[in-house]
C-alpha positions as CSV (number, residue, x, y, z in Angstrom):
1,X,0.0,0.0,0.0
2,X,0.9,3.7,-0.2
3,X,2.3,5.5,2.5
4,X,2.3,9.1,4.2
5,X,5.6,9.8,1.6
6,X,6.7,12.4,-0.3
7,X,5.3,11.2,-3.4
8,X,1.7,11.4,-1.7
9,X,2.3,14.9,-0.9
10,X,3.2,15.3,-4.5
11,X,0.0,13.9,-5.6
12,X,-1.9,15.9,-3.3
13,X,0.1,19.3,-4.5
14,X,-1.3,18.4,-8.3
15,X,-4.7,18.1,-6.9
16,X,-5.2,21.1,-4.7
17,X,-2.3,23.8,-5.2
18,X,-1.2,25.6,-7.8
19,X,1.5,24.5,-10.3
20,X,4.8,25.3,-9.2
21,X,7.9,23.5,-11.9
22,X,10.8,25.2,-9.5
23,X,9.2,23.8,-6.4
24,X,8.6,20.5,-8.2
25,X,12.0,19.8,-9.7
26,X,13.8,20.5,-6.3
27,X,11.2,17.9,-4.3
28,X,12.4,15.3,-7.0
29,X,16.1,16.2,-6.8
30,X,15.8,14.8,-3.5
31,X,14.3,11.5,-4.3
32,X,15.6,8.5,-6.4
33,X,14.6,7.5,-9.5
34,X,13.7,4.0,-7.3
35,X,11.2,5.9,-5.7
36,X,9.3,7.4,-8.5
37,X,9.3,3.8,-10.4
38,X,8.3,1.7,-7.6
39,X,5.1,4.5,-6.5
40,X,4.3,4.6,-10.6
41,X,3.7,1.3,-10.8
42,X,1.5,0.6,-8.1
43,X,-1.2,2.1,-10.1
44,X,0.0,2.7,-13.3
45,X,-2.9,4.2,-15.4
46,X,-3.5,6.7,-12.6
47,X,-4.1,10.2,-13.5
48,X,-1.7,11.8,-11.3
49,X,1.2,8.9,-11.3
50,X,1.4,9.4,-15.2
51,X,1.8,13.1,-14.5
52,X,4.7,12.2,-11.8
53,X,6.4,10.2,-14.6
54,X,5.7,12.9,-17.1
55,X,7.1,15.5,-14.8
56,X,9.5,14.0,-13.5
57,X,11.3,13.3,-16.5
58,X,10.6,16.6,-18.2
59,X,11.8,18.4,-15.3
60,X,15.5,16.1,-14.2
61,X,16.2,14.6,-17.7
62,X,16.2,11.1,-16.2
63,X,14.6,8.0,-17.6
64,X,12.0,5.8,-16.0
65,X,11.7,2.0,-17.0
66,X,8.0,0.9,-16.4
67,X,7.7,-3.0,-16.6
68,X,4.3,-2.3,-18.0
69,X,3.0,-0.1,-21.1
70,X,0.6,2.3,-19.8
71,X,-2.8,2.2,-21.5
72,X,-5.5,4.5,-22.1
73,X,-7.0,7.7,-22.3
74,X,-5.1,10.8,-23.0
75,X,-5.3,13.5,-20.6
76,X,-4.2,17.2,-20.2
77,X,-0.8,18.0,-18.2
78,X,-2.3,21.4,-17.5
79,X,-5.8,22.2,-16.4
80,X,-7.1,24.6,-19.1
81,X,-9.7,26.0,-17.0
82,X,-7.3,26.9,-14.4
83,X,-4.0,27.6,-16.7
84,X,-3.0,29.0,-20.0
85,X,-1.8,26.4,-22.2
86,X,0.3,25.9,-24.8
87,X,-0.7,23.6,-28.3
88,X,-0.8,19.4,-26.7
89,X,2.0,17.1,-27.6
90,X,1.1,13.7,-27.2
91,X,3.7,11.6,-24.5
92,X,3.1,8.3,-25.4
93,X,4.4,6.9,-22.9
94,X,2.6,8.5,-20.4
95,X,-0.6,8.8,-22.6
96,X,-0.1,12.6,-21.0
97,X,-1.2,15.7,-23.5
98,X,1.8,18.2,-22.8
99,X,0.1,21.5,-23.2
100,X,2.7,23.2,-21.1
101,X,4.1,26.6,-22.6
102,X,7.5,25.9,-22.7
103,X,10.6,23.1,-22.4
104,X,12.2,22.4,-19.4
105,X,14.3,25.6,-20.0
106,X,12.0,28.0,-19.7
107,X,8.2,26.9,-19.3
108,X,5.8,30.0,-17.8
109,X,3.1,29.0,-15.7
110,X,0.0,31.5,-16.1
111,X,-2.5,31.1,-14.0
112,X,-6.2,31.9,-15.0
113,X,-7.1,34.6,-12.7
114,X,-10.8,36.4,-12.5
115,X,-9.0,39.3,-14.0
116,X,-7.0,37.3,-16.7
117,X,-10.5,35.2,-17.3
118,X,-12.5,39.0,-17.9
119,X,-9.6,40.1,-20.3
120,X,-9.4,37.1,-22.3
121,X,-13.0,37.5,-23.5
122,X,-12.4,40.4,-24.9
123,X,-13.3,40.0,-28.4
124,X,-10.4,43.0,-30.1
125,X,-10.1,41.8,-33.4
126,X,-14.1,42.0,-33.5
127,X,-14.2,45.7,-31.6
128,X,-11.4,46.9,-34.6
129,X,-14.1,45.8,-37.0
130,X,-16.8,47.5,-35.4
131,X,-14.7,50.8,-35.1
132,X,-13.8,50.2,-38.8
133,X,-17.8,50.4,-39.8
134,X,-18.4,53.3,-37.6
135,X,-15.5,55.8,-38.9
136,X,-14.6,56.3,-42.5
137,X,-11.2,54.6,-43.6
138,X,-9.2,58.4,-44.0
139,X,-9.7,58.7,-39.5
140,X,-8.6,55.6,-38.7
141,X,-6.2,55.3,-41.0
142,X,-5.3,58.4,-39.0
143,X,-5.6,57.2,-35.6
144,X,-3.0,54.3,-36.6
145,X,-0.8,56.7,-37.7
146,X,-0.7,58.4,-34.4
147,X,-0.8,55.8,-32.3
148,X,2.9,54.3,-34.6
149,X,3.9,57.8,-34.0
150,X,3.2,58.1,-30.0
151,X,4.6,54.2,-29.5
152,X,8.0,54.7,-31.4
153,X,8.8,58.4,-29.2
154,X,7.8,56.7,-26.2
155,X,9.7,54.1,-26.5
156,X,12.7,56.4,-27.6
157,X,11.9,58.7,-24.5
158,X,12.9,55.9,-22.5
159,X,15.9,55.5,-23.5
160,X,16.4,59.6,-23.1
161,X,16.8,59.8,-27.0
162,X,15.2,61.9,-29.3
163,X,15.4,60.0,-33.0
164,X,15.9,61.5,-35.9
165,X,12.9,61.8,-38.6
166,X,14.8,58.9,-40.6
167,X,14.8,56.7,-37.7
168,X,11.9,57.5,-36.5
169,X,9.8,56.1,-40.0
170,X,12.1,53.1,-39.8
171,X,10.5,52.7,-36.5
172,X,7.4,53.0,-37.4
173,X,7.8,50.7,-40.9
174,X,8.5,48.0,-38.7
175,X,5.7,48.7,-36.6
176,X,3.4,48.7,-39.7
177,X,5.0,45.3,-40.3
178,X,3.9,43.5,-37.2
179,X,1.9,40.3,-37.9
180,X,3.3,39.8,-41.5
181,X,5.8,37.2,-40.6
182,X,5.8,33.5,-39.2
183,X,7.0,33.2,-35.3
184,X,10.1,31.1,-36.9
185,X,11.0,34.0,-39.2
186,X,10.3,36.9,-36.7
187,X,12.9,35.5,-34.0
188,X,15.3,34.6,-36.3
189,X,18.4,35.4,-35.2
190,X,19.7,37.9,-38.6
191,X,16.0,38.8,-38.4
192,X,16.3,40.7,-34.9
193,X,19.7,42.0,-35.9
194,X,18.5,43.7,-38.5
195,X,15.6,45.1,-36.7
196,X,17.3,46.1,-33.9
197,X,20.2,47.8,-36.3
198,X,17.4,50.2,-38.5
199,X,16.6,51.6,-35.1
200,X,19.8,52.3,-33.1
201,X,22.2,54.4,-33.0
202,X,25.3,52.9,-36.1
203,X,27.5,53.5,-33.0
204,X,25.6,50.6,-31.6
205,X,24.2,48.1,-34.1
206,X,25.4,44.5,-33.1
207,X,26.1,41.5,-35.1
208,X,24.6,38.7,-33.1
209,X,23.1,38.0,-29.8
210,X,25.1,39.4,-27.1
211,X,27.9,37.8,-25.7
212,X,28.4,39.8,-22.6
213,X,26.3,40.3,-19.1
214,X,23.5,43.1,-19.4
215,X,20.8,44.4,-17.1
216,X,18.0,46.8,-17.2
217,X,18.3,50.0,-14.1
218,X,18.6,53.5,-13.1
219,X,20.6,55.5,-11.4
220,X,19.3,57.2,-8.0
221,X,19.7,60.7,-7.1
222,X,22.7,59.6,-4.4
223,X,24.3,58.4,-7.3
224,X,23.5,54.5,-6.2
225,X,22.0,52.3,-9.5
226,X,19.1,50.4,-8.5
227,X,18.5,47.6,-10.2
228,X,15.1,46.4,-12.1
229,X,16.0,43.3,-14.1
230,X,19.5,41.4,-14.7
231,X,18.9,39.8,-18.3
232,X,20.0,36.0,-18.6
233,X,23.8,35.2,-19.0
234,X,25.0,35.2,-22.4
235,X,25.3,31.0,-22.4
236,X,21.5,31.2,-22.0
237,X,21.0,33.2,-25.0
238,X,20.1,30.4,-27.7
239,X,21.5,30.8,-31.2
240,X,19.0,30.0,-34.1
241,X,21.6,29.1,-36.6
């Protein structure tokens, strides 16, 4: 039978508490891949066993033998009505449909608040049209041009620069380009280089992902920087090519 262990606590966790991969990973650091096996295959088809095994490899790269093939029923990693989730990738093994929204590198976990929940059923593409029948095409053609033209100074006020008019409509041309590319082409590593070098100063255009240690902060009025974000270590940054 199953004791008062860890891996009931676990199980108990997926049921009740909110998904926490950080948390997770360090509980089975401290456990052996014995452990995990032997609980698993007490009751193999169970829902939240499957999701140990799943989880468990995902998060510690390590392998787990069963003795048995699991059988079944497919069922979500992630709770959709509780999470946002990512497209499912079938785990065969675990008959488990992966809709987490990242690999074990980086995987978000966004929880469904009552205030995400009232945003995502906001219907914009559906209010644009509505706004597009209500005002002829010259005013909102208008409106979009001064909403480019407000986003691109703002985001140049922040970095205390004032653009020149040539930079300033190659802002703005990529702005008027979002949407028209496939994810795959749009992070592209030459892709970002050359988006990020028709903006910037020549003095600093860059030929690849950075290869030194950044961070985003500001310098107080006793002369102390206070920082706001340290970006990830170059070795983090993945190449594309």
């Amino acid at each position: 039978m199953k004791s008062e262990s860890p891996l009931e606590h676990i199980v108990f966790s997926l049921k009740h508490e909110e998904l926490n991969l950080g948390l997770l990973k360090a509980v089975f650091e401290q456990l052996s891949l014995y452990e995990i096996k032997g609980y698993i295959e007490i009751s193999p088809k169970g829902k939240y066993e499957r999701k140990i095994g799943f989880l468990y490899e995902f998060l510690t790269d390590q392998f787990i033998h069963l003795s048995t093939e699991i059988t079944g029923n497919y069922i979500d990693l992630l709770d959709e009505e509780k999470y946002v989730a990512g497209l499912k990738i079938k785990s065969l093994k675990w008959k488990i449909l992966n809709n987490l929204l990242g690999s074990k590198e980086y995987c978000p976990i966004i929880r469904k608040t009552n205030e995400l929940k009232e945003l995502l059923r906001l219907d914009f593409p559906n209010e644009i049209k509505q706004l597009q029948q209500n005002y002829p095409p010259a005013v909102f053609n208008r409106a979009i041009s001064y909403l480019f033209t407000k986003e691109t100074r703002s985001s140049y006020e922040i970095e205390r620069e004032i653009p020149s008019p040539d930079r300033l409509e190659r802002f703005i041309g990529l702005l008027q380009q979002a949407g028209a590319q496939s994810l795959n082409e749009l992070l592209d590593e030459r892709s970002l280089m050359s988006y990020q070098n028709s903006i910037v100063d020549p003095r600093f255009s860059a030929s690849g992902f950075r290869n030194f240690q950044n961070y985003i902060g500001e310098n107080s009025p006793n002369f102390s920087e206070r920082i706001h974000y340290i970006c990830p270590s170059p070795e983090k940054v993945f190449h594309t090519f």
